[in-house]
N, C-alpha and C positions, 0 to 999 in steps of 0.2 A: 573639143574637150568639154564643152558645155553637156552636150548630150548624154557624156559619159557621166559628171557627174551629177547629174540630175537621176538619172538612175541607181549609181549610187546611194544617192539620197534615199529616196522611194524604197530601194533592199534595205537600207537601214531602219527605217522607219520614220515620217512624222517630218517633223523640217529642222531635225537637227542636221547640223553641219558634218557633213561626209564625211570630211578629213581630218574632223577631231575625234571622230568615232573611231575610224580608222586607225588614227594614230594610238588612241587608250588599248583599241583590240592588239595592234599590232606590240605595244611596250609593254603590253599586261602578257602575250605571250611569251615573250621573251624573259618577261618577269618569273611566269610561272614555273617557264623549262631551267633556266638555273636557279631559282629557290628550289625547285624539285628536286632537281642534282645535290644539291649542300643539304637538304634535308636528308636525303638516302644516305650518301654517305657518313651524316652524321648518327642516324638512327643507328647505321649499318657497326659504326664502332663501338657505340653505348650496350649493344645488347651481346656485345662479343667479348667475352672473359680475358680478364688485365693481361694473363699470358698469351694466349692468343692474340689479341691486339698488341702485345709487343713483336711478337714474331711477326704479324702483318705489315706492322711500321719496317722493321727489319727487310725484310722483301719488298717493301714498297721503297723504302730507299734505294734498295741497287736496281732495280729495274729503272728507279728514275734517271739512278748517273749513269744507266746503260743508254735510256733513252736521251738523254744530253748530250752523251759521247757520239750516239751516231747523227742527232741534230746537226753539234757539230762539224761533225765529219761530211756531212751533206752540204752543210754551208763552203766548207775549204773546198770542198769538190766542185761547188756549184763556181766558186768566184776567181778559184787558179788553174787555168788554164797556160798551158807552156806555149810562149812566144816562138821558139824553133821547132823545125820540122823533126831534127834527129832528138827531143827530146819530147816529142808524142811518141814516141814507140813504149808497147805493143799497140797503142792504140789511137791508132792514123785517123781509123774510120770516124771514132765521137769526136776528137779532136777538130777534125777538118771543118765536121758538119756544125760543132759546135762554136766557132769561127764565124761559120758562113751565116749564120743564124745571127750571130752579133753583128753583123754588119749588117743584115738584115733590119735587123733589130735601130741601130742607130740611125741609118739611113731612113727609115720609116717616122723616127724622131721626129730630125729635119724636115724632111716632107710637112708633116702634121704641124711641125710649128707654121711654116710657110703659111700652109694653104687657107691656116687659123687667120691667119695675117691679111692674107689676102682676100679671104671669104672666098672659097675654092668647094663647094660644096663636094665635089664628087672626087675630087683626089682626097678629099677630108676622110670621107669613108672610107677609101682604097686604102690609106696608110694608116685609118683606125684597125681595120682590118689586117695590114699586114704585121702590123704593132704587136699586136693580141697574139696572133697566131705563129710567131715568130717569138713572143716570149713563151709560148706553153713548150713548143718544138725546142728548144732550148734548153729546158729548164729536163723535159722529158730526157733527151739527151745525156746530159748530165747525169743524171738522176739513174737511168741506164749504166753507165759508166759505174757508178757510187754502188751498185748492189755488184756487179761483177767482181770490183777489186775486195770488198767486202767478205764476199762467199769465199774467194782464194787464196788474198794476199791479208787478212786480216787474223789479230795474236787469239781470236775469238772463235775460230772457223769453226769448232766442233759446236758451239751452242747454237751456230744457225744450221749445220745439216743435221740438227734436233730436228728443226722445227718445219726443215722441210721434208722429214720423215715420219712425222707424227699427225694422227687422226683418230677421230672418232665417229660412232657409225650414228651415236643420239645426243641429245640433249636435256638439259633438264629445265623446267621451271622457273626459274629462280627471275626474283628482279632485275638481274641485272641482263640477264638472256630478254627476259621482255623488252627491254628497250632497247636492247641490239635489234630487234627483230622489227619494233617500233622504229627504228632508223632504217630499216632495210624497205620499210614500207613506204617512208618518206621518200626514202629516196626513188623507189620507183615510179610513184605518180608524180614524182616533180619530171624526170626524165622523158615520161607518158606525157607528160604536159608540152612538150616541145613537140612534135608532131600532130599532134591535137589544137596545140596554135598556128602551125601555120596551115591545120584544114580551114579551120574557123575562119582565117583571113581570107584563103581562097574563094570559100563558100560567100562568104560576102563579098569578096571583087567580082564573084560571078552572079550577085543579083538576088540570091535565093533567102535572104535574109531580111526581114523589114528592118525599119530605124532602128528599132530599140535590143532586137536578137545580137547584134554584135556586140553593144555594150553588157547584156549578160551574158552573152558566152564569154566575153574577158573576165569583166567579175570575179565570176567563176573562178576562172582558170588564174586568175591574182592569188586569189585565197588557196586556191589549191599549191601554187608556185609559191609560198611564204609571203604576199600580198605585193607581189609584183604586178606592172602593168594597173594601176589602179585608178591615180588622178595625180594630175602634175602636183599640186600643192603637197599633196601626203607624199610624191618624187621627191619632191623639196627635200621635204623633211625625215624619212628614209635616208637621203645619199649622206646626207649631213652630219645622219649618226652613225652610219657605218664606216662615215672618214674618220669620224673623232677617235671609233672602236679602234679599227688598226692603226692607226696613228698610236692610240693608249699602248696598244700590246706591244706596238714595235718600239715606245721610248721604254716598257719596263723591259724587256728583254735587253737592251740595248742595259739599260743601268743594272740591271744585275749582272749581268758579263763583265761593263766596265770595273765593278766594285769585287767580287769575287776574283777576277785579274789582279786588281789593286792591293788586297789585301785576301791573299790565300788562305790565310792562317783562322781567318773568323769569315767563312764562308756562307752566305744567305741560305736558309736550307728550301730543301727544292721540292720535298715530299707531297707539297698540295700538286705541284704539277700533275702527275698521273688524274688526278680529278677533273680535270679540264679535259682533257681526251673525251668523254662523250659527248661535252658542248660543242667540242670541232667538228666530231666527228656528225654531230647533228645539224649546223648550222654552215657546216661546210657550202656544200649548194646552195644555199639558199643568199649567204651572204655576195659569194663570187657570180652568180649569176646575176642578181640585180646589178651588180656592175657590172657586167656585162651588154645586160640589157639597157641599161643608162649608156653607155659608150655606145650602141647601138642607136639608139634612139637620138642620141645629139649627132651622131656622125650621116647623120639620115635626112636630117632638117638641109630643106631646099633642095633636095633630089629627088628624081621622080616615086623614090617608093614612100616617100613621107607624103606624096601628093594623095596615093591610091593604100594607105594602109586606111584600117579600120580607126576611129577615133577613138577607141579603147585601149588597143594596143600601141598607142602612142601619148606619152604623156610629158613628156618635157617641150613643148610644143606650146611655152609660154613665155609671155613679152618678159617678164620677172628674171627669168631662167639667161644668163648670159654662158650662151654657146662654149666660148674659148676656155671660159673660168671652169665650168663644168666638165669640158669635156677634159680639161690638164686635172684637177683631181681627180675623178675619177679612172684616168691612164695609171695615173701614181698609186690611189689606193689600189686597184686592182694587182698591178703588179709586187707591191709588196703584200698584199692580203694573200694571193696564189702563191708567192714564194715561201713566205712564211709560213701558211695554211696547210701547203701542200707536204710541206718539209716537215711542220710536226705530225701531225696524223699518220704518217709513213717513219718515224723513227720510232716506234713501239716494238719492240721487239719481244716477247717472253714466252716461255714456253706454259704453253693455257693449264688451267686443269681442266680435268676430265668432266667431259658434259657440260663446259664453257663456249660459250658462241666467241672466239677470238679468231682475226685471219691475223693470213703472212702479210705483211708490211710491203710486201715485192708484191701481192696480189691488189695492196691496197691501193698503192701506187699507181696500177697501171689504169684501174678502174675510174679512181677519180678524176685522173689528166685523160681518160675516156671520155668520162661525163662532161668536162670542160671544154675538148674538145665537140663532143654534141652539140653544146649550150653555142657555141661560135658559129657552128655549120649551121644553124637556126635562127643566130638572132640577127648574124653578122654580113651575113653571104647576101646581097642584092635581090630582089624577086625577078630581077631580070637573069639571071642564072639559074634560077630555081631548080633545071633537071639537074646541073652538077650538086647542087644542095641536096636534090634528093639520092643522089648517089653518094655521095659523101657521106651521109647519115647513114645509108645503108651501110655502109663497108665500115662505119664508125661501130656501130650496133652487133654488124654482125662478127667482128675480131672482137668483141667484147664477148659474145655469145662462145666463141673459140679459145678465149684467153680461160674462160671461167669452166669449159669443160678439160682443157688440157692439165692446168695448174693447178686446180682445187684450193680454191685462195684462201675459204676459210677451213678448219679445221675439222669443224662438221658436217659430215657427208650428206647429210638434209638437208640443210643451209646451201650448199653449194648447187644442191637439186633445183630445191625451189628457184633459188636466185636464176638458174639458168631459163625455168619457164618462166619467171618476169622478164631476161634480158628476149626470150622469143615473143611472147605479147608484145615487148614496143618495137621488135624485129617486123613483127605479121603488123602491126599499126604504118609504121614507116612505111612497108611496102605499099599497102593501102594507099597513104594519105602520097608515098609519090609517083602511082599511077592516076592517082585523081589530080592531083593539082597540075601535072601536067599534059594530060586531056582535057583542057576546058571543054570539051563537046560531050565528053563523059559525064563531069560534074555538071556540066547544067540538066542533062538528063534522068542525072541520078535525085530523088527524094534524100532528105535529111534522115527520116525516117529507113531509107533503103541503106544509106553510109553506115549511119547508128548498126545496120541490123549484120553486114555484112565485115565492123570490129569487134561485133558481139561474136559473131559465130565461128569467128575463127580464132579469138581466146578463148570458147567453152571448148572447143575439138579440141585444141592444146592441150588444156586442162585436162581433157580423158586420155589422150594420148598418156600425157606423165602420169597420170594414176596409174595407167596398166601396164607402162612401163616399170613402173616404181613397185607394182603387187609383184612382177614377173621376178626383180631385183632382188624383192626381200624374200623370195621362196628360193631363188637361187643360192643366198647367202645361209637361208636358215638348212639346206640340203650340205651344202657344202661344211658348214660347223657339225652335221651331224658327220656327215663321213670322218672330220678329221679326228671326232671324240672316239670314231668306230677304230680308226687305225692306233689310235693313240691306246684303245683298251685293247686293241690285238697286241701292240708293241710290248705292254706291261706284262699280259700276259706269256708273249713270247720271253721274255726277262726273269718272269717268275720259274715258269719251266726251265730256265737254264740255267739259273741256282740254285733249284733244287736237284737236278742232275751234279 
């Protein structure tokens, strides 16, 4: 840890202290992204005319009780589960799995407390791991279940096959499109980041790296991850704030339900809620993966891969840091930050305007408990497994690549373009880094410089690929609106002649 942060130091500049730099960069971004957010919207009301702004508040209020209603309805769905067989019909299959999954789930409890108890190093991992991924399967399940009965059995049905019928072929400008677009970027290079961490790790188990390359290729890859992986003390104090966070959001949710329950009649109004959807929707990864990588990184201490990982990529790896205390928060936050997290960002429901970057909720869904699921098969999964890790990613990545050209999640047909040659760049990346990592004879062969050149060349080809697909697209489409104006002035015309006869 020394080496790492001494490096640290040296990037920062001079001999100020690492992880108070760290910590002002880190709180001043977070500062800056919701002061951002509350400026925009607030500018965005002031320069909008008193009627207009009242019709906006108007529509912003029922889309929020639409979005509370199906929050709601995700929570009863997620926590009642029917105790008899003959009262899961139609639906055996989520039922059963989702059962098997809670026992899963509790079972992996007790383990973890145990082996906490006992100092059990490597069943501590085993049932950190089975913890994790027994709550996403879970919650995914569920969450499955809650859009099926939704689409069918819900008094709303015609508003959602709105919305799974509606598209647009462009977009516009606008501020608020830019920072859809600005989260869609984040999010790709955090996703990039996870196959790109464990080359860096390999590349350094296999020697091709002096002292100091691994600590900035972590660096690096922190700052890029939302400053993950960086030095235990700024670990410290990262987990510390991201427990107080979900802990804050889960008692005021928690006291507005109880009081709104309480007293129906003078109900707390909810309208800021929808303002909050872009800070989710942008801090989503960033928050659940540090705890992720926290529960990683402690379930890791005294097992062989905490002996051979890089000392950058590990940083709770301090006498300070009490294992048990740590690894039980962070279990807890994570599981209500991903329930909560995952359950609002997916209750948005509305029908966009035209030339608005908005997706479907059911596309939202499946994407993010994707990415989560990536962030596990990465942080979670033993180096001594490594090929099923690299196959796992793969098949995580590449139904990701299927779900987004099948469903068209978002709205707009560019958006869903683009989006699919970023999910194939960290497709062609994966593939890479899991024929390399598991050919050690490969990768010691291969130059840094030859790896570099060979995930270059296969996102630029990508890249032309989609242009010349995407030119072929729009000449097909702009052929096809001619024809149909051409039949459309034959038809008028056929119309005209046959009233005037």
């Amino acid at each position: 840890m020394e080496a790492s942060e001494k490096h640290a130091n040296a990037a920062v500049g001079g001999s100020a202290d690492p992880n108070t730099v760290l910590a002002v960069i880190y709180f001043l971004t977070i500062g800056v992204i919701v002061l951002g957010t509350g400026i925009y919207f607030f500018v965005m009301a002031r320069i909008t005319d008193p009627e207009v702004r009242l019709m906006d508040l108007m529509v912003t209020q029922r889309e929020v009780q639409h979005l509370i209603d199906n929050l709601s309805s995700q929570f009863s769905n997620f926590f009642r589960l029917p105790m008899r067989w003959r009262n899961m019909k139609p639906y055996y299959t989520h039922h059963s799995l989702s059962w098997a999954f809670i026992v899963s789930l509790f079972a992996s409890v007790v383990v973890l407390i145990v082996s906490l108890v006992l100092k059990l190093p490597q069943v501590v991992r085993i049932s950190t791991l089975t913890f994790v991924a027994s709550l996403n399967a879970l919650f995914m399940t569920r969450q499955h279940l809650y859009y099926i009965r939704r689409t069918y059995l819900t008094y709303d049905a015609e508003h959602y096959l709105v919305l799974d019928t509606t598209s647009f072929h462009h977009f516009n400008w606008s501020v608020f499109n830019v920072v859809q677009i600005g989260i869609l970027l984040l999010e790709f290079v955090q996703l990039l980041s996870f196959p790109i961490r464990d080359l860096v790790d390999s590349i350094h188990l296999a020697g091709q790296l002096d002292s100091d390359s691994p600590d900035t290729a972590s660096f690096i890859i922190g700052i890029i991850s939302m400053f993950a992986n960086l030095s235990s003390k700024f670990y410290i104090i990262q987990l510390w704030f991201l427990v107080a966070v979900i802990a804050c959001i889960a008692a005021v949710m928690s006291a507005i339900h109880v009081y709104n329950a309480w007293w129906p009649h003078k109900p707390i109004a909810l309208y800021w809620v929808k303002y909050l959807l872009p800070l989710a929707n942008l801090l989503y990864l960033p928050m659940l993966v540090m705890l992720i990588g926290s529960a990683a990184c402690l379930s890791k201490l005294g097992t062989d891969d905490s002996k051979g990982a890089a000392s950058g990529l590990l940083r709770c790896n301090d006498p300070a840091i009490n294992k048990p205390l740590y690894l039980s928060f962070t279990v807890v936050a994570y599981t209500a930050g991903y329930v909560i997290l995952t359950a609002f960002v997916t209750s948005f429901d509305r029908i966009p305007i035209r030339g608005e970057i908005h997706y479907r909720s059911q596309g939202v869904a499946f994407l993010k408990n994707a990415s989560m699921l990536l962030s596990i098969d990465f942080l979670l999964v033993a180096n001594s497994y490594r090929h099923i890790r690299s196959i796992l990613s793969l098949v995580i990545v590449l139904s990701m690549v299927c779900f987004n050209i099948s469903t068209q999640p978002c709205f707009v047909d560019q958006i869903n373009y683009w989006r699919t040659y970023g999910l194939c760049c960290i497709l062609w990346v994966s593939l890479i880094v899991a024929m390399l990592t598991n050919e050690s004879s490969t990768l010691t062969n291969l130059s840094i410089g030859g790896i570099a050149g060979a995930l270059s060349v296969g996102v630029v080809v990508l890249f032309i690929l989609f242009v010349i697909v995407r030119r072929i697209n729009l000449a097909a489409m702009k052929a096809n609106d001619r024809a149909m104006e051409r039949d459309n002035l034959v038809d008028s015309n056929y119309e005209m002649a046959q009233t005037q006869q």
